[in-house]
Backbone as CSV, one residue per row, in Angstrom:
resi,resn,N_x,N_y,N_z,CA_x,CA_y,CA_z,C_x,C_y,C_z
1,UNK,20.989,22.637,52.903,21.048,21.962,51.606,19.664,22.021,50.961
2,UNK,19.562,22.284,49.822,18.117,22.629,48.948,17.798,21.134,48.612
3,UNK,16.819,21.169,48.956,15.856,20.096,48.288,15.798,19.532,46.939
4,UNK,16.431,18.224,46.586,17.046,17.892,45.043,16.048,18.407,44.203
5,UNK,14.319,17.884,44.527,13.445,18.747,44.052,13.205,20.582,43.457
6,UNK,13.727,20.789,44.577,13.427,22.165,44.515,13.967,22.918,43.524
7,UNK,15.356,22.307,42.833,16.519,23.274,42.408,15.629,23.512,40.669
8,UNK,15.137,25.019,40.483,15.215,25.146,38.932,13.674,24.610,38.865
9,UNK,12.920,25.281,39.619,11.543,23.711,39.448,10.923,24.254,37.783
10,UNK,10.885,25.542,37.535,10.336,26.009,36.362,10.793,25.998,34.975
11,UNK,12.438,24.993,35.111,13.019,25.100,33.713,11.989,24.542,32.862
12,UNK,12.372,24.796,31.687,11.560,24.616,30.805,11.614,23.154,30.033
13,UNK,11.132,22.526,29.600,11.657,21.384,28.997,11.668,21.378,27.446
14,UNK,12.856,21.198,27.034,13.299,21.880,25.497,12.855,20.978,24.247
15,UNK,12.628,19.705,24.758,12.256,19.221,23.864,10.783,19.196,23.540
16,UNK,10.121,19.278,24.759,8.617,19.646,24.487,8.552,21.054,23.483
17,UNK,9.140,21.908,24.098,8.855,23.349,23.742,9.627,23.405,21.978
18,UNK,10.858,22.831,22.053,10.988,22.924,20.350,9.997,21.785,19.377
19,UNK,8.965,20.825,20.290,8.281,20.128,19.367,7.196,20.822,18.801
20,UNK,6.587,21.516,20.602,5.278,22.851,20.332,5.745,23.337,19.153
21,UNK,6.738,24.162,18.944,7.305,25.335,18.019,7.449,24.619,17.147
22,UNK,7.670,23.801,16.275,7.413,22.684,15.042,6.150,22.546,14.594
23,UNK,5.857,22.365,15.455,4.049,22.022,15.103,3.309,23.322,14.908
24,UNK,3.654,24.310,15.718,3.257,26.213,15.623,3.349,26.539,13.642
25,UNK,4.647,25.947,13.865,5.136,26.720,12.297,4.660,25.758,11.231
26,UNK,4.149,24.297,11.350,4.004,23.530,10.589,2.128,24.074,10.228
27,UNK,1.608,24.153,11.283,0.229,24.719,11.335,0.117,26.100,10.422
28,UNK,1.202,27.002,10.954,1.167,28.358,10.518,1.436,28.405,8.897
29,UNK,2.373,27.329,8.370,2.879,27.153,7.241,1.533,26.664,6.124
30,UNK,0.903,25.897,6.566,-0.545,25.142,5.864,-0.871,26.156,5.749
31,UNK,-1.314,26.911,6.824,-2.679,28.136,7.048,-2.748,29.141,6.119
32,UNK,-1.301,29.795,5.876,-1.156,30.620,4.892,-1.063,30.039,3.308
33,UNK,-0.238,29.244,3.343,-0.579,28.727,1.581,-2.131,28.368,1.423
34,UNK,-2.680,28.010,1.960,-4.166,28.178,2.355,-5.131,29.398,2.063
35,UNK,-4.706,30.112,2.645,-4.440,31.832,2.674,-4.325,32.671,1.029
36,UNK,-3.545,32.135,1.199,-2.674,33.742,0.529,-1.763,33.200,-1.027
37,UNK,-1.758,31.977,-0.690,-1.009,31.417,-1.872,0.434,30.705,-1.684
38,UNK,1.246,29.738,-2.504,2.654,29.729,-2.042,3.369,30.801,-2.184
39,UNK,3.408,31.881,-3.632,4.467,33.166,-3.648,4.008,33.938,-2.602
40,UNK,3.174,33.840,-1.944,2.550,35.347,-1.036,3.633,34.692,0.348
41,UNK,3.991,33.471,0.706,3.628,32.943,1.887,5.354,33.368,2.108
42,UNK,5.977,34.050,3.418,6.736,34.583,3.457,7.641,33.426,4.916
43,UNK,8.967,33.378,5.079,9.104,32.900,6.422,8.958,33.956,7.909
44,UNK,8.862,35.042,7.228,8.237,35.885,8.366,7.484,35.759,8.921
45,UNK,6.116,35.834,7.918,5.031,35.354,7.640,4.451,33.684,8.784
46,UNK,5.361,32.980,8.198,5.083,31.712,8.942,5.839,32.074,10.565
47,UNK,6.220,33.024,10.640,7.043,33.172,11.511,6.355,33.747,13.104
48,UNK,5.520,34.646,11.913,4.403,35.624,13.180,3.215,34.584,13.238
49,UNK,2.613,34.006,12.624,2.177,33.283,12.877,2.148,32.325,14.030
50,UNK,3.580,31.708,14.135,3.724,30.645,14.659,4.199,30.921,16.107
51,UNK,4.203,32.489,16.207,4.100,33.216,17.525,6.214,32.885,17.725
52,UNK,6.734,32.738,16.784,8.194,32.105,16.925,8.999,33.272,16.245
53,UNK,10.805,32.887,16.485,11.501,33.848,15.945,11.602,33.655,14.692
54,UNK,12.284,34.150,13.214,12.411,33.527,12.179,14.057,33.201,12.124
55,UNK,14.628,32.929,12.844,15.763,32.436,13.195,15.583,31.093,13.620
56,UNK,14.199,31.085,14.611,14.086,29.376,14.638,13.725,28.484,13.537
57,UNK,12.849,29.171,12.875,12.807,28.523,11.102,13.685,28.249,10.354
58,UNK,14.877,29.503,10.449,16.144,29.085,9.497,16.696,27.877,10.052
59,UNK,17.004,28.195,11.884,17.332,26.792,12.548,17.172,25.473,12.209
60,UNK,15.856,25.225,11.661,15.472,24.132,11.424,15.726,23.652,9.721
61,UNK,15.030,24.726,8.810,14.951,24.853,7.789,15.781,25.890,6.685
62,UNK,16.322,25.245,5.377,16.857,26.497,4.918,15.693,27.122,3.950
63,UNK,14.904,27.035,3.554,13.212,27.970,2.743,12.094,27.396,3.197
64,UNK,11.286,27.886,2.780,10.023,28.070,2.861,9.363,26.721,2.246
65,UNK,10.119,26.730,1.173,9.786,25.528,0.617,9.900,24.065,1.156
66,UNK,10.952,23.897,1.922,11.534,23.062,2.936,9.969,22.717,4.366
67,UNK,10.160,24.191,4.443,8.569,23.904,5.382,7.340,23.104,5.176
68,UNK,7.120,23.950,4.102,5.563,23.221,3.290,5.880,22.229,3.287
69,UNK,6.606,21.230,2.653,7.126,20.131,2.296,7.074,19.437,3.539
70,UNK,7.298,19.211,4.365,7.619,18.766,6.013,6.367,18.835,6.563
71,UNK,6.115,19.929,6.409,4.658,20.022,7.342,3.324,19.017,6.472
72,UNK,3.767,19.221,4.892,2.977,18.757,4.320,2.725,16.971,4.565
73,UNK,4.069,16.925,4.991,4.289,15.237,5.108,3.951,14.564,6.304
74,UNK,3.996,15.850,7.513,3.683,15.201,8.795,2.054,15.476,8.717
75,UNK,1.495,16.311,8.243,-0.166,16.022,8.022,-0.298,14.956,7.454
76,UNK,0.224,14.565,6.692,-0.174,13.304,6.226,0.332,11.964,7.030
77,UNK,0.869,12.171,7.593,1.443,10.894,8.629,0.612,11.696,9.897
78,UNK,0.194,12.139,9.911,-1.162,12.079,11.319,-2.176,11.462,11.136
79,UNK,-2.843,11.711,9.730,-3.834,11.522,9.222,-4.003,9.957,9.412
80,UNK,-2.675,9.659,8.645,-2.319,8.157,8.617,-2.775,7.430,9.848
81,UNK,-1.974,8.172,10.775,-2.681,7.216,12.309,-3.276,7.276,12.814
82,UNK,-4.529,8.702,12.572,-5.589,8.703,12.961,-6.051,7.794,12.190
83,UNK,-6.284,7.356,11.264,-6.623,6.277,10.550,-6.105,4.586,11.102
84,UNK,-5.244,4.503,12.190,-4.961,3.508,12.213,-4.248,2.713,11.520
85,UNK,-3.119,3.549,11.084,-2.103,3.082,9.976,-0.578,3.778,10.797
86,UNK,-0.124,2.814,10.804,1.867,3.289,11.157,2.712,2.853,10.318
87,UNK,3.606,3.332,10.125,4.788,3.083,9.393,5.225,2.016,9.283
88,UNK,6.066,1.007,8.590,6.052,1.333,7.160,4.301,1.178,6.435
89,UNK,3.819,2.038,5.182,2.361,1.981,5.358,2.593,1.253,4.174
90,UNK,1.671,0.598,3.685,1.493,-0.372,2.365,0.049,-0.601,1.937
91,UNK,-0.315,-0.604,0.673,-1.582,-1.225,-0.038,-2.339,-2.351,0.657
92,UNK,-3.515,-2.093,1.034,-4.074,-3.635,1.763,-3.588,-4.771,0.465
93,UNK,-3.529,-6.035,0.989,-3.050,-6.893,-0.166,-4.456,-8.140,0.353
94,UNK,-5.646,-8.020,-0.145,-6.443,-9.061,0.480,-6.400,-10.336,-0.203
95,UNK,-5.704,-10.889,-1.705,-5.974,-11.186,-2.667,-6.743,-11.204,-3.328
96,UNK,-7.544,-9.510,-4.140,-8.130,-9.495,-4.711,-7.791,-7.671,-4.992
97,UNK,-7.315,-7.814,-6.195,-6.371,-6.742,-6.270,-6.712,-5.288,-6.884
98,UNK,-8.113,-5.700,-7.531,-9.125,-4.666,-8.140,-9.775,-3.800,-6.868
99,UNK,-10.304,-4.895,-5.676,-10.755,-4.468,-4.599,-9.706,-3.455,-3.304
100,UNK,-8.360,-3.970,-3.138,-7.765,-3.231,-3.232,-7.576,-1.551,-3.550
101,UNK,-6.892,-1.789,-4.668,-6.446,-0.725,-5.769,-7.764,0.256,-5.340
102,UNK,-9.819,0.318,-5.577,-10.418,1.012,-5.363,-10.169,0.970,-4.184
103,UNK,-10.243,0.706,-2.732,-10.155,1.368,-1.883,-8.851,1.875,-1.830
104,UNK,-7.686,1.719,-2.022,-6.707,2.953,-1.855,-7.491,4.412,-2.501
105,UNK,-7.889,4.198,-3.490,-7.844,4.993,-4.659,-9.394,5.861,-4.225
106,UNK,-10.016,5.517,-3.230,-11.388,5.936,-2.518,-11.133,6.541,-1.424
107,UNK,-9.742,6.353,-0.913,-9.202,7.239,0.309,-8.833,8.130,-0.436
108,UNK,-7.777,7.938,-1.561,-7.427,9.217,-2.109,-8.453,10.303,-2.657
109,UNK,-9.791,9.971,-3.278,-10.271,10.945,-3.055,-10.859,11.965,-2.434
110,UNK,-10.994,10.877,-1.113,-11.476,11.600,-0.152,-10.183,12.717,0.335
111,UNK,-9.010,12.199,0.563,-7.736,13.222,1.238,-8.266,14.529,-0.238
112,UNK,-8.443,14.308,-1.538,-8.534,15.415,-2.275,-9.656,16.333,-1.916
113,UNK,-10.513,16.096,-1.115,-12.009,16.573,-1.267,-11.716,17.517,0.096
114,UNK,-10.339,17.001,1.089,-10.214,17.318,1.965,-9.813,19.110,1.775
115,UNK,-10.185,20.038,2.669,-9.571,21.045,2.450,-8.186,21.287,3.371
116,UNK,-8.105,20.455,3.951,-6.902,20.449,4.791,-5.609,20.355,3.539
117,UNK,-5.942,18.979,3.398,-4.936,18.311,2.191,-4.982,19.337,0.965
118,UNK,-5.917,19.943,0.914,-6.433,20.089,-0.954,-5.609,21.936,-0.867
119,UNK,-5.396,22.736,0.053,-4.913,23.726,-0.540,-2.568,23.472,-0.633
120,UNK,-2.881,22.806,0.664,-1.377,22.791,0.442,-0.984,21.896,-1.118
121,UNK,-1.464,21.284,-1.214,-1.061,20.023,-2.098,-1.262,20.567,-3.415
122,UNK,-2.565,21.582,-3.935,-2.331,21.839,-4.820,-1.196,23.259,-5.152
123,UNK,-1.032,24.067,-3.900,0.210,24.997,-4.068,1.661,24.449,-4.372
124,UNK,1.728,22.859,-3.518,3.044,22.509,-4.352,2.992,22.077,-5.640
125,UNK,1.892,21.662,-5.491,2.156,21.002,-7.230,2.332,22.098,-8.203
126,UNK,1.396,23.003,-8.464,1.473,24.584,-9.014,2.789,24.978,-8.963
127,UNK,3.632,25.215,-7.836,4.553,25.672,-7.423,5.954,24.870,-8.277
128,UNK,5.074,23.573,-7.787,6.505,22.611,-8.563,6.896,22.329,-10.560
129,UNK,6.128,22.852,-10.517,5.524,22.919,-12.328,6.415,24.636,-12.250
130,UNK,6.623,25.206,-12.137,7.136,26.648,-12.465,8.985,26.291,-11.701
131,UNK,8.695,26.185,-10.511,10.272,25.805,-9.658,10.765,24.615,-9.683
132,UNK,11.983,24.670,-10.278,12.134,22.968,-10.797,12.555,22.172,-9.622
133,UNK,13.343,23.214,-8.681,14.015,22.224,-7.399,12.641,21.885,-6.559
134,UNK,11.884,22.924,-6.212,10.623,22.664,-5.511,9.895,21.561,-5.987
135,UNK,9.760,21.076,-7.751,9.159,20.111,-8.133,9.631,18.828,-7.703
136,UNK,11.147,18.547,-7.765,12.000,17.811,-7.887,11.677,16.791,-6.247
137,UNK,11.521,18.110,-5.414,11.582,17.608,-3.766,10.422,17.184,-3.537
138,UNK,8.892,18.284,-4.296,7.888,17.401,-3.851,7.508,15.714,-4.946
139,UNK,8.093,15.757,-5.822,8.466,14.453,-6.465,8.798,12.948,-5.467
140,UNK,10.056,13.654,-4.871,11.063,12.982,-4.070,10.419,12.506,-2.765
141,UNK,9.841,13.692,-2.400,9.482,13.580,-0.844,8.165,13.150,-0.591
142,UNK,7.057,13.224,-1.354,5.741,13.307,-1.393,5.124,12.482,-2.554
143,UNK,5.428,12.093,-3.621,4.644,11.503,-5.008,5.596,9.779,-4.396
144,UNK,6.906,9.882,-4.855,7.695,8.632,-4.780,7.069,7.766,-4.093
145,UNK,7.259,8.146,-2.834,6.831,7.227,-1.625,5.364,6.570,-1.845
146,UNK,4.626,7.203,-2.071,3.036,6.825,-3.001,2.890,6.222,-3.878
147,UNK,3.947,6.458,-4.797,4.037,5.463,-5.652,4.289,4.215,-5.347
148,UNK,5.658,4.067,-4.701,6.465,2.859,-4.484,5.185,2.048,-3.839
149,UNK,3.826,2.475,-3.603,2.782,1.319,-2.436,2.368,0.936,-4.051
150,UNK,2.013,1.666,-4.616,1.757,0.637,-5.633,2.274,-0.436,-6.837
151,UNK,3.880,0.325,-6.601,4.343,-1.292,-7.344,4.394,-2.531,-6.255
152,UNK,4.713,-2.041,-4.953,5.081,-3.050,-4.805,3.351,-4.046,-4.599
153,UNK,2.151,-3.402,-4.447,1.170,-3.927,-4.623,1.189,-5.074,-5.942
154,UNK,1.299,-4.276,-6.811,1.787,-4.603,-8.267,2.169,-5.862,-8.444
155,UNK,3.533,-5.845,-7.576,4.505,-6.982,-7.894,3.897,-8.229,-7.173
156,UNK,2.865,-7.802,-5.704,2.635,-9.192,-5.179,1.893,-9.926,-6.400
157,UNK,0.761,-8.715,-6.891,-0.185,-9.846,-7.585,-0.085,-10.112,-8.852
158,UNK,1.678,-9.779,-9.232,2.534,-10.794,-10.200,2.765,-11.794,-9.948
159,UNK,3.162,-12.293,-8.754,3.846,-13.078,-7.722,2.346,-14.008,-7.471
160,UNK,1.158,-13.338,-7.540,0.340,-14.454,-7.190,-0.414,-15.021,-8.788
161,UNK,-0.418,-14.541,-9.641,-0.341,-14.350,-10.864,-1.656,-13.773,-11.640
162,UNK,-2.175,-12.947,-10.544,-3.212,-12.049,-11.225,-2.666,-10.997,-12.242
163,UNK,-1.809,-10.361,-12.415,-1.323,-9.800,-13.326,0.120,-10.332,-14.437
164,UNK,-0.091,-9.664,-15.242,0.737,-10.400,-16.537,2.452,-9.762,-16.019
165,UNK,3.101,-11.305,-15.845,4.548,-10.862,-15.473,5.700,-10.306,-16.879
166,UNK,5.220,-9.974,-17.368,6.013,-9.264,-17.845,5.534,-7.417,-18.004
167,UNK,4.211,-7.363,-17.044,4.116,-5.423,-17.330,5.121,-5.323,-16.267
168,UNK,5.422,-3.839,-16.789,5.982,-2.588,-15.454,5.180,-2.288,-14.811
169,UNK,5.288,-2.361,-13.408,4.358,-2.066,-12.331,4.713,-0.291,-12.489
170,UNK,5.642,-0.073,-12.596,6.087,1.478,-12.311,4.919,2.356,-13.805
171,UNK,4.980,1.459,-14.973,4.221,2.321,-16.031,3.214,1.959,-15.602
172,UNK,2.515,0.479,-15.397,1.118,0.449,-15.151,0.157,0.987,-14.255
173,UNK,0.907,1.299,-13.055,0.046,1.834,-11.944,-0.139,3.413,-12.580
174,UNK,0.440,4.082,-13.893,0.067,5.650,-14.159,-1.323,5.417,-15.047
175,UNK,-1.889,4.267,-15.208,-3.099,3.475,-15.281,-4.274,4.681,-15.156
176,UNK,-3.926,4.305,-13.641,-5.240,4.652,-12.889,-4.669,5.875,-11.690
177,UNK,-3.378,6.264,-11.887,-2.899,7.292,-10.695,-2.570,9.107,-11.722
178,UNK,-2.570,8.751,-12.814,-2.058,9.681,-13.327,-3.443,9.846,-14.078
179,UNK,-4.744,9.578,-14.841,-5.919,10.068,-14.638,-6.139,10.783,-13.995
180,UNK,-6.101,10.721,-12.157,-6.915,10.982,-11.401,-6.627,12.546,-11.380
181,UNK,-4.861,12.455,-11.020,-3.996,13.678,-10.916,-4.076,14.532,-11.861
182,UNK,-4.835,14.365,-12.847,-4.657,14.784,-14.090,-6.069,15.973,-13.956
183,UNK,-7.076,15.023,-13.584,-8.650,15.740,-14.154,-8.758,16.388,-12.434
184,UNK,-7.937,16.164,-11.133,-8.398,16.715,-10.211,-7.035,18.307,-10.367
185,UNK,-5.985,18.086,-11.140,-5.452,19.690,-10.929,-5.774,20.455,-11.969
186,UNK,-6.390,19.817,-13.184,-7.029,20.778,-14.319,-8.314,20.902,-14.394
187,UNK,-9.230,20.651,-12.947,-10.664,20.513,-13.101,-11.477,19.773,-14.229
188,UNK,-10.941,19.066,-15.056,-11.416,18.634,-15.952,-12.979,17.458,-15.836
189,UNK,-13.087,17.133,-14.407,-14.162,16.354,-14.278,-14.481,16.034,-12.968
190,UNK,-15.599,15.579,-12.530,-15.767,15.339,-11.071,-14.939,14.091,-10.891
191,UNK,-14.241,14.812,-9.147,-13.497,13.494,-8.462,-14.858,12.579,-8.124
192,UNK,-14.648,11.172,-8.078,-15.512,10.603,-7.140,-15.386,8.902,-6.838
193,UNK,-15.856,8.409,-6.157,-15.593,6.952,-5.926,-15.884,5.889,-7.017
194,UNK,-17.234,6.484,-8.001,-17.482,6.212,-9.275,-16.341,5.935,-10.337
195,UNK,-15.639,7.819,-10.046,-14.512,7.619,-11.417,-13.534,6.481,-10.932
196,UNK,-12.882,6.696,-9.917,-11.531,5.736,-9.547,-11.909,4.519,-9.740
197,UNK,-13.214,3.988,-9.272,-13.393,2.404,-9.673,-13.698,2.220,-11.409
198,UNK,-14.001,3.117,-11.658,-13.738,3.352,-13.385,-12.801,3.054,-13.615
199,UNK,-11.933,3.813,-13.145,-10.243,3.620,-13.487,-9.562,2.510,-13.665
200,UNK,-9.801,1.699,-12.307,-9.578,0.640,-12.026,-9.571,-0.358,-12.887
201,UNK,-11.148,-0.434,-13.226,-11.296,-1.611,-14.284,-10.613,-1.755,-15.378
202,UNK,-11.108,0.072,-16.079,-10.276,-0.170,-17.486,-8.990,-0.494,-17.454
203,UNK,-8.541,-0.534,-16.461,-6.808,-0.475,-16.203,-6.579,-2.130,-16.695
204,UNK,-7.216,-2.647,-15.248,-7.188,-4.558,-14.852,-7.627,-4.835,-16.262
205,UNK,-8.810,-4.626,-16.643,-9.764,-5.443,-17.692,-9.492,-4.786,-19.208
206,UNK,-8.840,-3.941,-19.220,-8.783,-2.830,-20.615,-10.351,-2.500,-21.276
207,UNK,-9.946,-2.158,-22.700,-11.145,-1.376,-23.469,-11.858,-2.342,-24.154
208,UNK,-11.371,-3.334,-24.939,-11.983,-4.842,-26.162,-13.073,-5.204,-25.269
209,UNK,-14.195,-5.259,-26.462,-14.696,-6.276,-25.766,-13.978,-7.952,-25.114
210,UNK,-14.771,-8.185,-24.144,-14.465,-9.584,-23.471,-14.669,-10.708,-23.874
């Protein structure tokens, strides 16, 4: 009788090995839009890369676009917990909501300055401005969720009554989020910790004199 041990000692373990191969193609997928561009970036392409079949890509995924998107999201949920942040993630709420708002808005420039973050992110956006479904998903999958931290930021410090209850948190937060997005994909001005707390104020405090 064989040793319960013994039987098969080298199978492979499938869930390790299809996580490796996720992470292969999620790596390989960055590297080239990185590279070469989003139209250049092929699932072949991500395919040889990722040292994988392109059958396991379809497996998982139906385009290319599907990839970026995924991979784009789990870099950012690494990042997150290398940072010491897990799910569900939310706006610090210290009660003091200016202070806040700049440090979110001081990480974000830093993720922009990042070159990790900064080539994929600006190929979807590029990408999503020409392809409407591609826009639609990185909308859906990637902007939304970012957003939603700041209404609901929004709404606490309605609730505590630093802000005026009758704005839209959904229009007001394009305040100081749709600036930023604005002058960092048309180069129009330096990102920096300066501008966003700029932002900030004029947002909270407006333009009149006081």
């Amino acid at each position: 009788m064989a040793h319960p041990h013994s039987a098969n000692p080298s199978a492979p373990d499938a869930t390790r090995r299809s996580e490796r191969s996720r992470l292969a193609i999620y790596d390989a997928a960055l590297a080239l839009v990185a590279e070469v561009g989003y139209p250049k970036t092929t699932i072949e392409g991500i395919a040889a890369r990722a040292g994988v079949g392109k059958q396991t890509i379809y497996r998982w995924w139906s385009s290319k676009a599907d990839v970026l998107l995924e991979a784009f999201l789990d870099l950012g949920e690494q990042a997150a917990r290398a940072d010491g942040h897990e799910p569900p993630y939310a706006i610090p709420d210290t009660g003091d909501l200016a202070a806040d708002l700049k440090q979110v808005l001081r990480a974000t420039v830093d993720e922009l300055h990042d070159p990790v973050f900064e080539a994929p992110s600006r190929a979807l956006a590029a990408e999503g401005v020409v392809n409407e479904e591609l826009g639609r998903r990185f909308v859906a999958k990637l902007l939304e969720p970012s957003l939603q931290l700041y209404v609901d930021r929004l709404r606490s410090a309605q609730d505590a009554g630093d802000v005026r209850a009758d704005i839209d948190p959904r229009i007001a937060l394009e305040l100081f989020v749709s600036p930023l997005a604005q002058r960092w994909l048309q180069y129009t001005g330096p990102i920096s910790y300066d501008y966003t707390d700029t932002l900030v104020d004029y947002a909270l405090y407006g333009l009149a004199p006081r």
